[in-house]
C-alpha beads as a LAMMPS data file, in Angstrom:
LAMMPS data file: protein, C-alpha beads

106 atoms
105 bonds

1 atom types
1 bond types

-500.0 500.0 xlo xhi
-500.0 500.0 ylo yhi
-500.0 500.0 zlo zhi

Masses

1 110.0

Atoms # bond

1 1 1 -161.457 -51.967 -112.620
2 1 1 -164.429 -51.973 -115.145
3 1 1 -165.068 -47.949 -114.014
4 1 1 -161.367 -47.705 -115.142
5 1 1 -161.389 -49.357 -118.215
6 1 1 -164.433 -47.436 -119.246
7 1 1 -162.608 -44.165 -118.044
8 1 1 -159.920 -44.768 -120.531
9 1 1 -162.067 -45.883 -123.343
10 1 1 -163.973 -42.081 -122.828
11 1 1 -160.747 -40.523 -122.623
12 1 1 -159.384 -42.010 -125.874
13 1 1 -162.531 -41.459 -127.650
14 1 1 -162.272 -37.754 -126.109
15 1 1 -158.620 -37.566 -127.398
16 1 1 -159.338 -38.947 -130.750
17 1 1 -162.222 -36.605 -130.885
18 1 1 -160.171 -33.313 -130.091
19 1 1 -157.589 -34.873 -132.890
20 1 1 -160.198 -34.847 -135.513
21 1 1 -161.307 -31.507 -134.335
22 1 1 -157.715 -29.725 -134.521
23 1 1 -157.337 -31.782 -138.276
24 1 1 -160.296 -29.338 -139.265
25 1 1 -159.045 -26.470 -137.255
26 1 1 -155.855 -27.024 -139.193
27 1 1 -157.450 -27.420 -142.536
28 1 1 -160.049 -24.397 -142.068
29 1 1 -156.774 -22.367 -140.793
30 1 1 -154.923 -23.421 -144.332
31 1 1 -157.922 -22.061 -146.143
32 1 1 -158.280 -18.825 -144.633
33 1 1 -154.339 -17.800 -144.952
34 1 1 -155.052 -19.137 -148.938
35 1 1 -157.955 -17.068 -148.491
36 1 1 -155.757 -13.979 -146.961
37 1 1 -153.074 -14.311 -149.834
38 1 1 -155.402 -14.198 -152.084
39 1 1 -156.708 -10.998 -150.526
40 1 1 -153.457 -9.515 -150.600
41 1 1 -152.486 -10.636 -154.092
42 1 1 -155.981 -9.235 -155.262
43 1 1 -155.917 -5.719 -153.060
44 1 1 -152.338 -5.785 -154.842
45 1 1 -153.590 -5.557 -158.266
46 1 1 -156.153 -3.266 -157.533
47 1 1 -153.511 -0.660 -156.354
48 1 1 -151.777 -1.778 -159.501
49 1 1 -154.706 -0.777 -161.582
50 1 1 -155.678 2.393 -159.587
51 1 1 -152.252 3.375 -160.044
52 1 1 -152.452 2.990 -163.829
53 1 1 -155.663 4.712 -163.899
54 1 1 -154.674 7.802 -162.119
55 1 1 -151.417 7.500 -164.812
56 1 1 -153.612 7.565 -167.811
57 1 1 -155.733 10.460 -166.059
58 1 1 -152.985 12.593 -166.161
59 1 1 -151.841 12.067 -169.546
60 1 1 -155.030 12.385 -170.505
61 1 1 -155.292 15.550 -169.166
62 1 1 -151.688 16.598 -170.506
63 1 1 -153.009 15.196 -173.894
64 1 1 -156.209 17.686 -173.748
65 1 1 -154.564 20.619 -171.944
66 1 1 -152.105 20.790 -175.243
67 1 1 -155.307 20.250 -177.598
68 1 1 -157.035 22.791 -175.885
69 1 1 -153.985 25.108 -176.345
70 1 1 -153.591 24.139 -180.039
71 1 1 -157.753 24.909 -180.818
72 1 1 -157.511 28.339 -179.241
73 1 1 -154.405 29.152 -181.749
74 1 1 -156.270 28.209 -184.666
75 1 1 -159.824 30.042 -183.255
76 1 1 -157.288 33.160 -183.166
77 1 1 -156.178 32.534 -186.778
78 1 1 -159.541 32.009 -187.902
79 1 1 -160.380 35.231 -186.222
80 1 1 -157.504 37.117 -187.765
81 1 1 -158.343 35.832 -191.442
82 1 1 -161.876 36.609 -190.738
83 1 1 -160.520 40.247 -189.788
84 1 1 -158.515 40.370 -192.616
85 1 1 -161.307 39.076 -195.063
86 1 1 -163.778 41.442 -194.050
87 1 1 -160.993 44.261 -194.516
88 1 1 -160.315 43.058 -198.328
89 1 1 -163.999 42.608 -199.015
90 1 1 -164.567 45.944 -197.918
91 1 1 -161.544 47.844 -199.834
92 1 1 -162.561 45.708 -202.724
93 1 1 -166.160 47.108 -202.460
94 1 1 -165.258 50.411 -202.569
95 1 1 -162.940 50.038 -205.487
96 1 1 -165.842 48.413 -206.876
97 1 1 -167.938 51.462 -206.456
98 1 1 -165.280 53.886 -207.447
99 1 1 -164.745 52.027 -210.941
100 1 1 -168.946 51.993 -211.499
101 1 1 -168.645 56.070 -210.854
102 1 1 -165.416 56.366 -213.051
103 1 1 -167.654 54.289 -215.337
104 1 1 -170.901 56.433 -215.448
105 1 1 -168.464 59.561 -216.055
106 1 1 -167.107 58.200 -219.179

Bonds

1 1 1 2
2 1 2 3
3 1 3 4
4 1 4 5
5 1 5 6
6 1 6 7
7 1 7 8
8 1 8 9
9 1 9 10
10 1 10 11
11 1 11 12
12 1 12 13
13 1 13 14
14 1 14 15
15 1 15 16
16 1 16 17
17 1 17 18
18 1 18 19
19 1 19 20
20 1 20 21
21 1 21 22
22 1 22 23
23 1 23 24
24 1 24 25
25 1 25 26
26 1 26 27
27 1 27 28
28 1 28 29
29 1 29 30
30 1 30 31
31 1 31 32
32 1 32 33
33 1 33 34
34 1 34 35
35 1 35 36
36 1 36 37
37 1 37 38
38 1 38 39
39 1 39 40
40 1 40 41
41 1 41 42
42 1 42 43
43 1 43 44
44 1 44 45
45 1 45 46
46 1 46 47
47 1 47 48
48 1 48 49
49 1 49 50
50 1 50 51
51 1 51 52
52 1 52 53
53 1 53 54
54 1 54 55
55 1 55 56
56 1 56 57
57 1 57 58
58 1 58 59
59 1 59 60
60 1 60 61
61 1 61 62
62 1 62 63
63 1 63 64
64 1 64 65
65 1 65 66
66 1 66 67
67 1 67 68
68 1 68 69
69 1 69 70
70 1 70 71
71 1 71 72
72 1 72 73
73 1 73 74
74 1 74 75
75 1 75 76
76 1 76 77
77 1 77 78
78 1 78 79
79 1 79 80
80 1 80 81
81 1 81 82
82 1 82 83
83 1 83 84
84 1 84 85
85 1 85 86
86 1 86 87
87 1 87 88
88 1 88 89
89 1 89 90
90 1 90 91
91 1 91 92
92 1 92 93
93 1 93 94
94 1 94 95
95 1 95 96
96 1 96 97
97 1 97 98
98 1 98 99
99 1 99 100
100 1 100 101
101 1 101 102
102 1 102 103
103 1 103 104
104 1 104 105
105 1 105 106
């Protein structure tokens, strides 16, 4: 009888054992899917922000593309009034030079 008793004291101490033991199973398993959402709520935002990035990549790129397009225009006026300053400076020259001969002839 005493072999018994002591048999059921080991097997309650076993059972209370494995009940303290799934306890921290269950706690460490409530952690880990916090842990998981977390993960999920985090990789969420990221995509979020990578999304918003690649957004404001493109615009940007709209943004210069249309820059670009206006600085060429005004390189090819500056080019044209260049052109077209040169051309008066040198008709203005020449009338210069005409108006010093007409002058010596006088």
């Amino acid at each position: 009888m005493e072999q018994e008793t002591m048999l059921k004291e080991i097997l309650h101490a076993l059972k209370i054992h494995s009940e303290e033991i799934e306890k921290k199973f269950d706690v460490l398993n409530s952690k880990m899917n916090n842990f998981e959402s977390r993960m999920d709520n985090f990789e969420s935002r990221m995509d979020n922000f990578e999304s918003r990035i690649d957004n404001l990549e493109s615009t940007m790129n709209n943004r210069f593309d249309r820059l670009e397009k206006k600085v060429d225009g005004i390189r090819v006026e500056l080019t044209e009034t260049q052109e077209t300053t040169d051309y008066l400076l040198s008709k203005n020259a020449q009338h210069e030079r005409k108006l010093r001969e007409l002058s010596k002839q006088s």
